[in-house]
VOBA-1610 file (N, C-alpha, C; in pm, whole numbers, padded with zeros to 5 digits, always signed):
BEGIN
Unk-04664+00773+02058Unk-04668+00845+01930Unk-04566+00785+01834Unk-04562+00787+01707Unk-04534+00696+01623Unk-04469+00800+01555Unk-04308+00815+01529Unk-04242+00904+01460Unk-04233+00861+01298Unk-04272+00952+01192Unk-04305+00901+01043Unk-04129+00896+00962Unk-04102+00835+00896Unk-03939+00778+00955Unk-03897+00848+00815Unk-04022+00896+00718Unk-03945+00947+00576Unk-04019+01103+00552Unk-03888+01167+00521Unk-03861+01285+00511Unk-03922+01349+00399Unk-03967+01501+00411Unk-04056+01573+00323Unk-04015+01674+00309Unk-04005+01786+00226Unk-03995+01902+00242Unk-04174+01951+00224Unk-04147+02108+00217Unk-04292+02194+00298Unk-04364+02114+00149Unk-04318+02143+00061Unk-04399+02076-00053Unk-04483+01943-00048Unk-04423+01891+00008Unk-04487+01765+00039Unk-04389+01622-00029Unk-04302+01676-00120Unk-04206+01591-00225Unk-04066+01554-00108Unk-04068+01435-00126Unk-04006+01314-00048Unk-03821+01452-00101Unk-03722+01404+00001Unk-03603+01505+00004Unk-03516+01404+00028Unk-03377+01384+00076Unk-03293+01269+00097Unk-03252+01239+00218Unk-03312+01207+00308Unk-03299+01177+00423Unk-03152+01209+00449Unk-03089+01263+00595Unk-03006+01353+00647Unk-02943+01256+00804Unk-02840+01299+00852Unk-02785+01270+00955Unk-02891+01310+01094Unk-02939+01389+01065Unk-03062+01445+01162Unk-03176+01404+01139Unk-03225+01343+01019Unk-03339+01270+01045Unk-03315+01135+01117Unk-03248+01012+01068Unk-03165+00932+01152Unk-03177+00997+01311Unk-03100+01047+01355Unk-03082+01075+01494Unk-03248+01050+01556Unk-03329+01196+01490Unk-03448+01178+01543Unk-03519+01039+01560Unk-03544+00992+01483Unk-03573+00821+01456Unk-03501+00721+01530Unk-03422+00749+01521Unk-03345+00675+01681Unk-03357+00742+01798Unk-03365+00837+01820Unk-03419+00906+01998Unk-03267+00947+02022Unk-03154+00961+01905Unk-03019+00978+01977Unk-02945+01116+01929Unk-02846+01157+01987Unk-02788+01281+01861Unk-02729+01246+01767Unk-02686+01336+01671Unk-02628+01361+01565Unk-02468+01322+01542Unk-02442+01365+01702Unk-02308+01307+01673Unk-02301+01143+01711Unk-02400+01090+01776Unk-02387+00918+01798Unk-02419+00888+01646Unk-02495+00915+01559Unk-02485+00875+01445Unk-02348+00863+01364Unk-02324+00994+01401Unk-02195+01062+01307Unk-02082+00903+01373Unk-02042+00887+01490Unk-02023+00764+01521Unk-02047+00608+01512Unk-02111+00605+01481Unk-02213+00447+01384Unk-02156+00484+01293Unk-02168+00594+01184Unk-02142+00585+01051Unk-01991+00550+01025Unk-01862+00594+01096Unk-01764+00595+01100Unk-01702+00489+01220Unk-01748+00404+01219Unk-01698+00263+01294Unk-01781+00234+01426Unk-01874+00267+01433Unk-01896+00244+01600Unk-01854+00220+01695Unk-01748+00317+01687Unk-01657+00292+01797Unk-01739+00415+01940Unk-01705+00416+02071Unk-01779+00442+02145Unk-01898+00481+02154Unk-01968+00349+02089Unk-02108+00380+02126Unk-02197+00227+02193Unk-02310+00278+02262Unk-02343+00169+02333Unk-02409+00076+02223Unk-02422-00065+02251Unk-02479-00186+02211Unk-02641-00102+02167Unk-02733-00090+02278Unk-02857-00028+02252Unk-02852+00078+02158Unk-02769+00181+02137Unk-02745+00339+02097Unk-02695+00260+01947Unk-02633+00133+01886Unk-02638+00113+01810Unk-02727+00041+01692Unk-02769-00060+01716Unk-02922-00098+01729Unk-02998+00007+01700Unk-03053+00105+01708Unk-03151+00205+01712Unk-03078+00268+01653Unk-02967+00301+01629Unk-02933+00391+01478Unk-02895+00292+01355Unk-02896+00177+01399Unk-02894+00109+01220Unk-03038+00073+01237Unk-03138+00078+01276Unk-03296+00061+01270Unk-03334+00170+01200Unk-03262+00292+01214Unk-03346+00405+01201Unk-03280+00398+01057Unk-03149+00400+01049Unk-03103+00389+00894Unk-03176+00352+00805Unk-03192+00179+00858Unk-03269+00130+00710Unk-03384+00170+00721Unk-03511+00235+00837Unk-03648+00277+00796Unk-03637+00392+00777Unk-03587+00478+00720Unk-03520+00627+00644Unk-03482+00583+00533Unk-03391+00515+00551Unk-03343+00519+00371Unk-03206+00583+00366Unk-03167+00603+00507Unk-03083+00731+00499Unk-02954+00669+00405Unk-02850+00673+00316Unk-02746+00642+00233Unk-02629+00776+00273Unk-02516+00769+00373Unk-02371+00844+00364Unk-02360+00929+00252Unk-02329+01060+00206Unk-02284+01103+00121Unk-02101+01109+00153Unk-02070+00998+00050Unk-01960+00964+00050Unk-01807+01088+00069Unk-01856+01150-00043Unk-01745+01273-00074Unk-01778+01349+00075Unk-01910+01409+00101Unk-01885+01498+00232Unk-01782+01439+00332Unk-01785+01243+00344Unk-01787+01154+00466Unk-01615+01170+00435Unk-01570+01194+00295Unk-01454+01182+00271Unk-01382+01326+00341Unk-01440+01422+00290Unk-01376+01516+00327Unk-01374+01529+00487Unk-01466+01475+00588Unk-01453+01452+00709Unk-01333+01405+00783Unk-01322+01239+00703Unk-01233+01094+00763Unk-01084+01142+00714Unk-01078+01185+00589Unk-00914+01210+00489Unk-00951+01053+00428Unk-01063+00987+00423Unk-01047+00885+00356Unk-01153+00864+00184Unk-01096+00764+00118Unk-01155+00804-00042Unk-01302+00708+00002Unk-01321+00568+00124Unk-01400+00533+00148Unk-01402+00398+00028Unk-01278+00391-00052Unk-01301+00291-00174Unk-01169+00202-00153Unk-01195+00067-00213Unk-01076-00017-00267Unk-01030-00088-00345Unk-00900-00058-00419Unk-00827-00149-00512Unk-00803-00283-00572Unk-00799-00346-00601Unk-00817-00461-00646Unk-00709-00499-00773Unk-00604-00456-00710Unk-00493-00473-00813Unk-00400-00582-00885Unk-00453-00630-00974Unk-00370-00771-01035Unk-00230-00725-01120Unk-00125-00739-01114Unk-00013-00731-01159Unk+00027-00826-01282Unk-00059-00837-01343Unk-00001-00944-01467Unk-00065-00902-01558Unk-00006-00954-01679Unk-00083-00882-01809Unk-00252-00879-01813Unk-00318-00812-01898Unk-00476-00784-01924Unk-00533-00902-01946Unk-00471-00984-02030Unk-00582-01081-02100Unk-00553-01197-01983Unk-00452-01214-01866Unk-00442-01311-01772Unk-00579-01301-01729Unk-00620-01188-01674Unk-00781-01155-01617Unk-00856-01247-01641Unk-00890-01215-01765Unk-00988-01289-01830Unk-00930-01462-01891Unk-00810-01463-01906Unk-00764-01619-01917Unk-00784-01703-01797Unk-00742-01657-01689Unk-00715-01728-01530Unk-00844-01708-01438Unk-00915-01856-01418Unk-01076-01839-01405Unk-01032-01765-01225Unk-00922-01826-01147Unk-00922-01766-01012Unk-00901-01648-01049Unk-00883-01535-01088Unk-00862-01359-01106Unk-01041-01367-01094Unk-01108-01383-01157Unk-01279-01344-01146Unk-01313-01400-01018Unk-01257-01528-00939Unk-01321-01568-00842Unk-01276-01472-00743Unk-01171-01450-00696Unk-01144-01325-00608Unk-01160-01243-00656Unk-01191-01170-00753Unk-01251-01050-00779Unk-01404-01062-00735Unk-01456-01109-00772Unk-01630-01158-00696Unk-01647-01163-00551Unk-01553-01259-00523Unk-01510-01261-00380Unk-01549-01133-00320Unk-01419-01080-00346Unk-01394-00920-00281Unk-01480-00829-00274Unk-01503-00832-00413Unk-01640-00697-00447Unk-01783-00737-00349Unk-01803-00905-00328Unk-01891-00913-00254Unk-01892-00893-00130Unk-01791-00948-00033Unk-01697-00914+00091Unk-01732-00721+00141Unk-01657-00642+00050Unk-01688-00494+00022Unk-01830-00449+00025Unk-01893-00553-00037Unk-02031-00481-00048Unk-02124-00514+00076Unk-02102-00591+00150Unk-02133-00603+00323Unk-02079-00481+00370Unk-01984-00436+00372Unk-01907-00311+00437Unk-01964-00170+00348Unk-02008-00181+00277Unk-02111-00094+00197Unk-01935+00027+00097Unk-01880-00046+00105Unk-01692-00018+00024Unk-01709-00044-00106Unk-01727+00037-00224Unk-01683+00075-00333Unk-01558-00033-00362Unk-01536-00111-00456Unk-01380-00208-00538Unk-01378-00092-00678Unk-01218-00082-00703Unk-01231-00053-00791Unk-01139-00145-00886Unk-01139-00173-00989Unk-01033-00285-01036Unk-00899-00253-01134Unk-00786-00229-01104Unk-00649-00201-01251Unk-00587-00308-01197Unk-00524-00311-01337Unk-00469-00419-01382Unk-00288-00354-01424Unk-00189-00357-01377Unk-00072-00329-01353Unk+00028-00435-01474Unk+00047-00506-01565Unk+00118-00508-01612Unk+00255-00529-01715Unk+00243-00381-01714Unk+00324-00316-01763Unk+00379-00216-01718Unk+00544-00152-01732Unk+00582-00072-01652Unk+00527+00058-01674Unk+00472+00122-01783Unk+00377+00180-01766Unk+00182+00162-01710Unk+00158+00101-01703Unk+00045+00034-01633Unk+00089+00058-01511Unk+00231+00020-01425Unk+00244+00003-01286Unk+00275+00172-01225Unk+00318+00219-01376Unk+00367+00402-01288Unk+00206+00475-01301Unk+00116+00433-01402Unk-00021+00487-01376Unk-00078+00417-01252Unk-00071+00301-01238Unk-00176+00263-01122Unk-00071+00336-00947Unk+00035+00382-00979Unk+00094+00357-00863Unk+00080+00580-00820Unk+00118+00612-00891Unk+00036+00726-00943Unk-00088+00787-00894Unk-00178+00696-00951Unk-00326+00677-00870Unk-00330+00640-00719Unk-00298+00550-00695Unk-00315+00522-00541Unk-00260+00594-00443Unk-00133+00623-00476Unk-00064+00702-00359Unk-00144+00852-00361Unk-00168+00898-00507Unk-00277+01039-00446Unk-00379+01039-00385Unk-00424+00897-00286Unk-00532+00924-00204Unk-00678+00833-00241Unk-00677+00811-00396Unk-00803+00775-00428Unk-00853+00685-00384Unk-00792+00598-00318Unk-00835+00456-00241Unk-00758+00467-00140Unk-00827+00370-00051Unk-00799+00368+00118Unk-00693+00245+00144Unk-00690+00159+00059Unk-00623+00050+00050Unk-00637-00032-00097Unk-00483-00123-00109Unk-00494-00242-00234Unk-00474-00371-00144Unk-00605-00438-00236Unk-00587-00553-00244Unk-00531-00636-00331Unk-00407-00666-00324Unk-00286-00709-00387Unk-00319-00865-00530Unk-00344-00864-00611Unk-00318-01001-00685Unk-00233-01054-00773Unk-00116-01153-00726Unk-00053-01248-00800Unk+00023-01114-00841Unk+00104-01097-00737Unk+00242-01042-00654Unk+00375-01128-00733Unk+00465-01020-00770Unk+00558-01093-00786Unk+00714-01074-00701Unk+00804-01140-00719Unk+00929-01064-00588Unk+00980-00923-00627Unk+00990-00899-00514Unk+01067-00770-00503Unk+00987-00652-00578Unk+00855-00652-00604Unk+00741-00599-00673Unk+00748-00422-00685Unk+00838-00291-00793Unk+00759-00213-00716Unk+00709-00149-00716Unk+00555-00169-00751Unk+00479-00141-00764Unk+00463-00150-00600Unk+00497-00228-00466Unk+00458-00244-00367Unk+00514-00162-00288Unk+00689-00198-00343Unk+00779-00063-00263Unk+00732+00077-00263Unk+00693+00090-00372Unk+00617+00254-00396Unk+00532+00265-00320Unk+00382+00154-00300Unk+00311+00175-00188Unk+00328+00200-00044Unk+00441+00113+00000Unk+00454+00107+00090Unk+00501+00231+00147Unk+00640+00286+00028Unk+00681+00424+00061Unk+00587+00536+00121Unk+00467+00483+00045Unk+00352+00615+00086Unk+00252+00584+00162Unk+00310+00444+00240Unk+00230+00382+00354Unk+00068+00368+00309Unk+00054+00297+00204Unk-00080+00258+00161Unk-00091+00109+00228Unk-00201+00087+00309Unk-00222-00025+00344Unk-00243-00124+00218Unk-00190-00237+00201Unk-00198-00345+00131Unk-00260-00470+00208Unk-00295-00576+00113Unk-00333-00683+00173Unk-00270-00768+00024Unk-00193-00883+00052Unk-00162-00977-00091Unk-00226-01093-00094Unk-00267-01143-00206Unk-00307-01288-00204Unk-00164-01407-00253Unk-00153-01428-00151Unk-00048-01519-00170Unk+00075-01442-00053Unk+00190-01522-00029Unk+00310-01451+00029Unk+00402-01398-00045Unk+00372-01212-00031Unk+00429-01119-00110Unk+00625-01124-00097Unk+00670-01215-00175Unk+00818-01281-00139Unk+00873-01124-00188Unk+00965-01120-00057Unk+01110-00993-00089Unk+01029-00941+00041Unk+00916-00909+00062Unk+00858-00801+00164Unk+00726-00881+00223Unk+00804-00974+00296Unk+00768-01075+00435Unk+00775-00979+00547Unk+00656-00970+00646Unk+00710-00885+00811Unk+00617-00776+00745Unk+00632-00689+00638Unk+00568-00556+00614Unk+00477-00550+00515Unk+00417-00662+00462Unk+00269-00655+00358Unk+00236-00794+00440Unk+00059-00743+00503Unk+00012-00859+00518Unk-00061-00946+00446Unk-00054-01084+00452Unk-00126-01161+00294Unk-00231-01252+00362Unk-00301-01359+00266Unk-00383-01430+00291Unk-00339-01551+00149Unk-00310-01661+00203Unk-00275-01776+00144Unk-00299-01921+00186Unk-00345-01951+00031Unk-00367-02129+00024Unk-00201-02198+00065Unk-00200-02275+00182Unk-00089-02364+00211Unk-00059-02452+00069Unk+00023-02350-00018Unk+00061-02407-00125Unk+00207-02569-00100Unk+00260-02522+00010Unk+00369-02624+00032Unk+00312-02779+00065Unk+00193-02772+00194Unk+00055-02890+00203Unk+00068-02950+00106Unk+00028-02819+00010Unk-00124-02903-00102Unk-00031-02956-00199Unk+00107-02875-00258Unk+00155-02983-00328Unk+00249-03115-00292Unk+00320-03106-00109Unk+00303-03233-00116Unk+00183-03345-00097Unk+00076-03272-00096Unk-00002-03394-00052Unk-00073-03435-00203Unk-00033-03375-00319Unk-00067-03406-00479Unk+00018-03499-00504Unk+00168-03489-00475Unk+00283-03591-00513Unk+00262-03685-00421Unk+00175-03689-00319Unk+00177-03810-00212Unk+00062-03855-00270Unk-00024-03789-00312Unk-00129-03903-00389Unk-00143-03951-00500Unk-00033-03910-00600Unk+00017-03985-00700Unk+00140-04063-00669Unk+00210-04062-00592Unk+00304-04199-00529Unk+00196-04305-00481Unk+00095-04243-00426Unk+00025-04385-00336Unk-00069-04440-00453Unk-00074-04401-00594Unk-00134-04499-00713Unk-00020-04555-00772Unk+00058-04514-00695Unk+00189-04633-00771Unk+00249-04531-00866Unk+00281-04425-00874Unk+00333-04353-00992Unk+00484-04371-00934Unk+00596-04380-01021Unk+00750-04380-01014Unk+00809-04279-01051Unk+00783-04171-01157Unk+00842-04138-01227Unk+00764-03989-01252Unk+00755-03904-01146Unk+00650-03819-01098Unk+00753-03660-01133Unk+00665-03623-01249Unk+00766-03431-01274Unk+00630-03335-01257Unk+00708-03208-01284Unk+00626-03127-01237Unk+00623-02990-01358Unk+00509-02893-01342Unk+00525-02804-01431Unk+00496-02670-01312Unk+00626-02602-01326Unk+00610-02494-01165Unk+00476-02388-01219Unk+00480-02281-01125Unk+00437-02130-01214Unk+00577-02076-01207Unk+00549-01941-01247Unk+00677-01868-01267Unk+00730-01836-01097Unk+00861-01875-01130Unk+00921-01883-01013Unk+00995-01756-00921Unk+00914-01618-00959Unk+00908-01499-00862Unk+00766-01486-00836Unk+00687-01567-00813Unk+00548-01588-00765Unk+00579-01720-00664Unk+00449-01669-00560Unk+00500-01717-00404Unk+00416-01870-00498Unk+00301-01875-00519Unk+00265-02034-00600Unk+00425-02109-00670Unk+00484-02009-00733Unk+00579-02099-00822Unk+00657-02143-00727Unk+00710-02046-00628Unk+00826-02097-00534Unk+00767-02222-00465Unk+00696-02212-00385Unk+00623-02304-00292Unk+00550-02411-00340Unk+00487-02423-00439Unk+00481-02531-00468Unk+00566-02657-00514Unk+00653-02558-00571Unk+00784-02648-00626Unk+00826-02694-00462Unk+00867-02593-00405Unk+00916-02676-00278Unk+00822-02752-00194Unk+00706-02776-00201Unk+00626-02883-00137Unk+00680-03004-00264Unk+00686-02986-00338Unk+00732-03139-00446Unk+00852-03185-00434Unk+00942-03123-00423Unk+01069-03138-00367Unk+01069-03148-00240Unk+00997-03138-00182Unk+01038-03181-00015Unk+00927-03287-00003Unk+00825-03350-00081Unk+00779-03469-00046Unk+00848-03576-00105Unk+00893-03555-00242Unk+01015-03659-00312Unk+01141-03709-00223Unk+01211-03545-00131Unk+01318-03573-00063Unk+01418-03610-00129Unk+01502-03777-00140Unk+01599-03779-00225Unk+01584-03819-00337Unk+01472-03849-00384Unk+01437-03904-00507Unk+01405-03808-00610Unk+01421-03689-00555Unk+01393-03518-00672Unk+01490-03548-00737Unk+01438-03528-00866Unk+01512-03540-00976Unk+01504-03344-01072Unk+01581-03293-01076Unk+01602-03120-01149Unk+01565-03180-01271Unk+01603-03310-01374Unk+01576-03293-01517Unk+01437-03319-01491Unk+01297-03345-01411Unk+01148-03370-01405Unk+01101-03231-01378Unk+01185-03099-01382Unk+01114-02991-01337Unk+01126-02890-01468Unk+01001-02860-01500Unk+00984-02790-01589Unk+00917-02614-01534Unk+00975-02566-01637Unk+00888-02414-01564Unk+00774-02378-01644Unk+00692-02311-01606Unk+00568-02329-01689Unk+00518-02116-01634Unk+00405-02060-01678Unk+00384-01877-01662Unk+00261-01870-01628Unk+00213-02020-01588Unk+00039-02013-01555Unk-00041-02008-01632Unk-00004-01979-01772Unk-00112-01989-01890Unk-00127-02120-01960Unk-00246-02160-02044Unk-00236-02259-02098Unk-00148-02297-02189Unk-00103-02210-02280Unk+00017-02216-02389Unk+00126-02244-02352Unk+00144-02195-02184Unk+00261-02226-02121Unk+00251-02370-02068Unk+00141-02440-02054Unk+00174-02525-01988Unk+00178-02651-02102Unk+00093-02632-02213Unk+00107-02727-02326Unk+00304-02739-02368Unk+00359-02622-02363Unk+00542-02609-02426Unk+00556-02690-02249Unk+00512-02655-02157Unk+00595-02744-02042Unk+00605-02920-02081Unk+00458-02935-02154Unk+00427-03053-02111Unk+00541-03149-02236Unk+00541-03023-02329Unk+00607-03095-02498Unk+00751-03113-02430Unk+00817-03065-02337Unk+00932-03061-02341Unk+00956-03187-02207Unk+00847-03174-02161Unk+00906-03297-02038Unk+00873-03436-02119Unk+00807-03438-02213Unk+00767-03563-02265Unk+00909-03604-02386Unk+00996-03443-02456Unk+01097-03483-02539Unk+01229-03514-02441Unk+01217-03445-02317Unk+01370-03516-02234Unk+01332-03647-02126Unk+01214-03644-02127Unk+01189-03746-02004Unk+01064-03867-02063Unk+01087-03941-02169Unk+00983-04013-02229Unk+00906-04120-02092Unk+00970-04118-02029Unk+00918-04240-01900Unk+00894-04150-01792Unk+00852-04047-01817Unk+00727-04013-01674Unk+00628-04049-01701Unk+00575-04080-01582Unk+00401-04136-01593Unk+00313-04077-01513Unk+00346-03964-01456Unk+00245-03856-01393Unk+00333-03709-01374Unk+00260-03613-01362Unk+00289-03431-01381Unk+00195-03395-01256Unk+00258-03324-01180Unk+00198-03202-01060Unk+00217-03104-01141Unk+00069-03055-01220Unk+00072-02928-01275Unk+00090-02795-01176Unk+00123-02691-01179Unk+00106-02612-01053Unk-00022-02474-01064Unk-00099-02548-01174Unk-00219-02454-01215Unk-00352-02540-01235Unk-00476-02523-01285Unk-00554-02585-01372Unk-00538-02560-01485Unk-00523-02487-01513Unk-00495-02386-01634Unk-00360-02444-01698Unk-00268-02444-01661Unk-00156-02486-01730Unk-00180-02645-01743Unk-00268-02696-01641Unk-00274-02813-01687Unk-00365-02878-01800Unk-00485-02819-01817Unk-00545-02794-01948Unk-00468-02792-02067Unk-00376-02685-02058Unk-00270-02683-02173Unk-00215-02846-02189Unk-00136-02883-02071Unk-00060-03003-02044Unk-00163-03106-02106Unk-00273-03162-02122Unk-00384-03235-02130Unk-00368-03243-02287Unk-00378-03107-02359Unk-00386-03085-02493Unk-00259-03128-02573Unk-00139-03098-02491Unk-00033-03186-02511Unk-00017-03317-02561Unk-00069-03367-02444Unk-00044-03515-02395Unk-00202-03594-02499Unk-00297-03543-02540Unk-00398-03573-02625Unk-00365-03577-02782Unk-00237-03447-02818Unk-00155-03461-02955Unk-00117-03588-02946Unk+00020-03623-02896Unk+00115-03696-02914Unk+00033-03868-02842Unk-00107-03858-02860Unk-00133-04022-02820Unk-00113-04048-02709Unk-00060-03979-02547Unk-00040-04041-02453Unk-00204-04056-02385Unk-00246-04161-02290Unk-00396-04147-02236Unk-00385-04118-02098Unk-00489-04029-02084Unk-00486-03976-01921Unk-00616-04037-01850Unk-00585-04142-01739Unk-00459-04150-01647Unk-00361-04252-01681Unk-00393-04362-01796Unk-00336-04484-01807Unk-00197-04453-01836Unk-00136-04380-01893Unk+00009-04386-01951Unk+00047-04214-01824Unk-00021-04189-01843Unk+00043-04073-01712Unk-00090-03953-01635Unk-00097-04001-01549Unk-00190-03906-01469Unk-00087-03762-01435Unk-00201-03719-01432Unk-00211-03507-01411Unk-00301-03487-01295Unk-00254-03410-01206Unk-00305-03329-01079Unk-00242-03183-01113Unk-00346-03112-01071Unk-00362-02971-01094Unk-00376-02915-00942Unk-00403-02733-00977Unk-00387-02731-00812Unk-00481-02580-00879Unk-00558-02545-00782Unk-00665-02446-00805Unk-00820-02535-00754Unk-00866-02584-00887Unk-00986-02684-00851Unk-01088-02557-00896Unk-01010-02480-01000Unk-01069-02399-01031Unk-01206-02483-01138Unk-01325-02354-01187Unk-01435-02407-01237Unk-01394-02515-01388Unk-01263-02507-01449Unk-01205-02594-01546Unk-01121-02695-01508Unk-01123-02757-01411Unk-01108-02883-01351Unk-01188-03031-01376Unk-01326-02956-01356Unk-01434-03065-01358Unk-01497-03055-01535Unk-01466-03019-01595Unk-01474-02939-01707Unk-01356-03027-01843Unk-01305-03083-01816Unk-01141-03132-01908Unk-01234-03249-01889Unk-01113-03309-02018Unk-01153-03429-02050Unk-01022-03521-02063Unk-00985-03596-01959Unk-01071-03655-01853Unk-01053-03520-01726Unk-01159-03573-01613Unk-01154-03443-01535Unk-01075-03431-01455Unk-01039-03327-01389Unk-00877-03309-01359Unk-00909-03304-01219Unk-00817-03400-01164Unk-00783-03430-01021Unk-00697-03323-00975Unk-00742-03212-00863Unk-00685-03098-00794Unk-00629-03048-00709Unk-00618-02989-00628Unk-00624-02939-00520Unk-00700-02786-00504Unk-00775-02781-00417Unk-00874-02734-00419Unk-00835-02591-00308Unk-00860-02487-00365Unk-00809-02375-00287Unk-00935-02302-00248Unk-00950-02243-00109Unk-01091-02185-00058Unk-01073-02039-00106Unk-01091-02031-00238Unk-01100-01882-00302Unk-01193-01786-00202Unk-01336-01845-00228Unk-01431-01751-00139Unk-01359-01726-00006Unk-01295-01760+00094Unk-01252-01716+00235Unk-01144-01668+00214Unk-01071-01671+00102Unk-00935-01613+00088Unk-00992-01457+00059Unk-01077-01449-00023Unk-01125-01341-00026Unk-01157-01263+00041Unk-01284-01319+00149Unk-01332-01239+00268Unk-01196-01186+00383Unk-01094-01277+00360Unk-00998-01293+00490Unk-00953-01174+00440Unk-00888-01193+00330Unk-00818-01078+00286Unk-00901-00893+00313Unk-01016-00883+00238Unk-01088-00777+00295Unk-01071-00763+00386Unk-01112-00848+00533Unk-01141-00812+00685Unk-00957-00797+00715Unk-00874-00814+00649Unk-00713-00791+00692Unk-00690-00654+00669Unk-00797-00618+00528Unk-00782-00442+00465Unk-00839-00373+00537Unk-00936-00400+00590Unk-01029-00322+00678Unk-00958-00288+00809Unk-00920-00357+00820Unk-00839-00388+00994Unk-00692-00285+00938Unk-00614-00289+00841Unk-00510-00235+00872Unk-00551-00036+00832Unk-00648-00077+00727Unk-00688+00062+00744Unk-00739+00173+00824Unk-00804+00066+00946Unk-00820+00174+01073Unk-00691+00114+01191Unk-00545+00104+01146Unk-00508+00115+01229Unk-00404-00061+01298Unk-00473-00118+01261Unk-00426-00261+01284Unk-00287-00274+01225Unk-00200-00338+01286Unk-00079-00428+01213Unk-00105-00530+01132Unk+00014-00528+01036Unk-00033-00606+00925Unk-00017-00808+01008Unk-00123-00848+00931Unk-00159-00978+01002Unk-00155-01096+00834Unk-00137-01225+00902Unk-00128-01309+00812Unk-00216-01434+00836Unk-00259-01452+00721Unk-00401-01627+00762Unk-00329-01699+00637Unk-00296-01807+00656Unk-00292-01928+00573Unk-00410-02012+00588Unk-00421-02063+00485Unk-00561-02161+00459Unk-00518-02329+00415Unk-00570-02422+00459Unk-00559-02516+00382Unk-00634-02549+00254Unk-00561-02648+00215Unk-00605-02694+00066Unk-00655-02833+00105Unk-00738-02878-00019Unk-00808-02993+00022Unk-00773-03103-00180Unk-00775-03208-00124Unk-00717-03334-00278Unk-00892-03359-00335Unk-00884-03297-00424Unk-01049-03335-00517Unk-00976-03427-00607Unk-01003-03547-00564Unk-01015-03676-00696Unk-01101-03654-00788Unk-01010-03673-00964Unk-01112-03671-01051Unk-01033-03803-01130Unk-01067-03793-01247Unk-01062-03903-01339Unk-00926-03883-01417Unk-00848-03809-01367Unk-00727-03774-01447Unk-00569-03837-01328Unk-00628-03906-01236Unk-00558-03968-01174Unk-00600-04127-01116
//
C-alpha cells in the first residue's frame, strides 16, 4: 500500500505538513523526527534516510520560532564586519565571504543575518543585539586587536568564529585564515627572483591580523636587508593605498617594486604610479595579495596572491556550527597560492 505523502484537511485544501505527517511517511515516531530535525544525533543510519525521504516528499519545512522556543536557540547567524559601511561595498573580499557564508548556511538550511559594526555606536547596537539571544553565533569579519565588540561577546559566551587571527584573544576565539606570513614571503621571493633590489611595501592597518602578518612575512623573507624607511602603512582602501604609494615614491625615488598588502590598495598604488609617469612592470613591479575579482581587471593586471575565499568561508561556518553545539573553539589556516600577472 502506497502512503499519499501530502497532507489535506476534511475539505480537501492542501494544510502544512506537520512533524506527524513526516513520522507517518517514514514508518517512524515523532520523536525520531523531532531528532533528525535537531542534529541527528541518536538515531540510526536507516531511521535517518527515511526521515529526510519523507521530508522532502511532504514538503514538510521546521517552524522555526516553535523549534526556537524548544532548543533556547534563535536558529540564525551573524555575519559581522567591523569596519566602516562603505568598506562593504568598497572591498570586493567583504561580498565574497559574505556569499560564501550565506551559501555555506543555506546547506544547513541557517538564516545569515548581516551588521556592519563600525562605529562605537554601531558596535554598542550590534553588541546589544547579539548577546539578547537573536543569533546563535558571529561570524567575525576583519577583526581588529583587542576588539570589544568581541570581549563583550565573549563575556556572554556567544560562540564566534573570525576570519583572520583575532590578535589580543588567541586560545579563546576560533578563526579561519589565509597563511598571510607564506604568501607574503613568497610575493617578496618572487619579486627578488625577477631581479628586483630595492623591494618596499604598503602594510594594511597594523591592528589587523593581514597588517601584522604580512608585514612580518616581508620582513622575515628580506631578513637583513629590511629596510623601516621601504615600509609604508596603508587602511586597505584605495585612497589609502594611492597616499602610500605618493609617499614611498617622495622618500624612496629608487624602489623598483611594492608588496601591496591588498588588491585594492594596490589599484590605488597603480593610479599613483600611472600620475607621476612611472611604467608597470618596467620601472617598478606591484604584487598584491587577495587575487581578488580586481586583480585581473587593472591595467596592467595585477600579479597576486591568491586567497581561497570560498573554503575560508565554508571552514569558518562548519567551525560555527561545531562550536555552537558544543565543540571547542578550533583553528584552520589555509594556504595561498602566487597568480602571475603582467604587473610583475
Amino acid at each position: 500500500m502506497t502512503v499519499d505523502s501530502t497532507p489535506v484537511e476534511q475539505n480537501g485544501n492542501r494544510r502544512r505538513p506537520t512533524i506527524k505527517d513526516v513520522a507517518v511517511v517514514a514508518g517512524v515516531s515523532r520523536g525520531t523526527v523531532s531528532r533528525v530535525l535537531n542534529g541527528g544525533h541518536w538515531v540510526s543510519p536507516e531511521a535517518l534516510t527515511a526521515v529526510q525521504a519523507a521530508i522532502k516528499s511532504t514538503g514538510y519545512a521546521a517552524n522555526r520560532h516553535a523549534r526556537s522556543l524548544v532548543t533556547g536557540r534563535s536558529n540564525s547567524v551573524a555575519f559581522l564586519l567591523t569596519e566602516p559601511q562603505q568598506l562593504l561595498f568598497e572591498d570586493p573580499n567583504f561580498s565574497v565571504l559574505l556569499r560564501g557564508a550565506a551559501d555555506a548556511l543555506a546547506k544547513r538550511d541557517i538564516p545569515l543575518l548581516l551588521m556592519v559594526a563600525g562605529t562605537p555606536e554601531e558596535r554598542r547596537r550590534v553588541t546589544d543585539y547579539v548577546t539578547a539571544g537573536h543569533v546563535d553565533g558571529v561570524l567575525l569579519i576583519s577583526s581588529h586587536a583587542d576588539d570589544p565588540v568581541v570581549a563583550a561577546l565573549l563575556r556572554e559566551q556567544v560562540p564566534i568564529v573570525a576570519c583572520g587571527t583575532p590578535l589580543g584573544y588567541e586560545g579563546k576565539v576560533g578563526y579561519v585564515a589565509a597563511d598571510d606570513i607564506a604568501g607574503a614571503r613568497a610575493m617578496v621571493r618572487h619579486l627578488r627572483d625577477i631581479g628586483r633590489q630595492h623591494i618596499a611595501t604598503i602594510t594594511g592597518p597594523l591592528d589587523t591580523p593581514g597588517g601584522v602578518q604580512r608585514l612580518q612575512g616581508y620582513r622575515d623573507e628580506l631578513g637583513s636587508s629590511y629596510d623601516e624607511g621601504l615600509v609604508a602603512k596603508g587602511d586597505y582602501s584605495r585612497l589609502g593605498g594611492q597616499r602610500a604609494m605618493a609617499e614611498l615614491l617622495a622618500a624612496r625615488p629608487e624602489i623598483d617594486a611594492v608588496f601591496v598588502a591588498s588588491d585594492l590598495m594596490a589599484a590605488g598604488a597603480l593610479a599613483t604610479l600611472a600620475a607621476q609617469g612611472k611604467r608597470v612592470p618596467e620601472d617598478i613591479a606591484i604584487g598584491g595579495f587577495d587575487d581578488s575579482y580586481l586583480a585581473a581587471t587593472m591595467t596592467p593586471a595585477l600579479t597576486t596572491m591568491r586567497q581561497p575565499f570560498e573554503r575560508i568561508s565554508s571552514e569558518m561556518v562548519r567551525l560555527l556550527t561545531e562550536l555552537i553545539d558544543g565543540e571547542e573553539p578550533a583553528t584552520v589556516i589555509l594556504p595561498t597560492t602566487l597568480v602571475q600577472r603582467a604587473s610583475t
